[in-house]
C-alpha positions in Angstrom: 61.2 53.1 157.7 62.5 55.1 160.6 62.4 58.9 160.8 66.4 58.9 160.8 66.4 56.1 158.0 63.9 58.9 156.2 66.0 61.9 157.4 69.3 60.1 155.7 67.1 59.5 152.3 65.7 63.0 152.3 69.6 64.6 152.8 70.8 62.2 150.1 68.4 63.9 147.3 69.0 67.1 148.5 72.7 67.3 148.0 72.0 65.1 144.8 69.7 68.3 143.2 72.4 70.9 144.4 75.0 68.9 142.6 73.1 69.0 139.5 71.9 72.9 140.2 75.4 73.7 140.8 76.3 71.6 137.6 73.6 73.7 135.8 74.9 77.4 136.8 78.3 76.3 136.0 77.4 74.6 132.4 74.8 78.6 131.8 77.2 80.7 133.3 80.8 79.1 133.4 82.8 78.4 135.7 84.6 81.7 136.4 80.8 83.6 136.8 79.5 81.0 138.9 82.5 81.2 141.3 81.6 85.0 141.2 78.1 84.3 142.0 78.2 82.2 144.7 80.7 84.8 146.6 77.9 87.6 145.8 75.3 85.4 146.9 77.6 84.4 150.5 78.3 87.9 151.3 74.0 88.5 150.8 73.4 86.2 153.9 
C-alpha cells in the first residue's frame, strides 16, 4: 500500500466518524442546539 493510498484510507474514516459524531450531537441535543454549538465552539478557535 502506498503512503498516499494509506493517507486516502485514513481521511475516508475520519470524515466517516465525524459524520456519525455529528449525527450523534444532533440526535442528544437537536438540531437547533447543535447548530448553536458548533457556532460557540467556531468562534473558541
Amino acid at each position: 500500500m502506498s503512503v498516499s493510498e494509506e493517507g486516502r484510507r485514513l481521511l475516508e474514516r475520519l470524515k466517516e466518524r465525524r459524520r456519525d459524531l455529528m449525527h450523534g450531537f444532533i440526535e442528544y441535543l437537536g438540531e437547533e442546539d447543535t447548530v448553536e454549538l458548533l457556532l460557540l465552539v467556531s468562534r473558541a478557535v
